[in-house]
Structures are given as structure tokens and as C-alpha cells.
C-alpha positions, 0 to 999 in steps of 0.5 A: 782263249781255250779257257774262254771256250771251254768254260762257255761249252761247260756253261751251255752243257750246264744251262741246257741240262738245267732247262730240260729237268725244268720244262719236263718237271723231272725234280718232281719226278724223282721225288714223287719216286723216292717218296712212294719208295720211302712210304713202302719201306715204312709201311712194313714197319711195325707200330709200338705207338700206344695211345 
């Protein structure tokens, strides 16, 4: 019966969690973070393309 219980806890932490980062958009969040921090390290780099 412990194992039924904590397995439920687990499930409601788990689903809980998950409907936060859903109703707040915050995947999004943090990938629009990790984009401009991407955008800003290959900006620095130098451009050897020749057309």
C-alpha cells in the first residue's frame, strides 16, 4: 500500500510540475534564452564564406 502512495505523490508532483511550465509557457522561455545566448556567441565569430 506505501508503494501505491508514493507512486501517486510521485505522479502528482510529476503532473503538477508539468502543468506549471505548460500554463506559464516557460519551455519557451528558455529556449528563446538559449537562442539569443547561441545568436550572441555566433555572431562573434568571423566569416570565411566567399561568394
Amino acid at each position: 500500500m506505501e508503494v501505491i502512495k508514493t507512486t501517486a505523490k510521485i505522479g502528482a508532483i510529476a503532473t503538477g510540475a508539468l502543468f506549471a511550465v505548460y500554463m506559464l509557457n516557460l519551455d519557451q522561455k528558455l529556449l528563446a534564452w538559449a537562442y539569443a545566448r547561441v545568436n550572441e556567441i555566433f555572431d562573434r565569430k568571423e566569416v570565411d564564406i566567399k561568394f
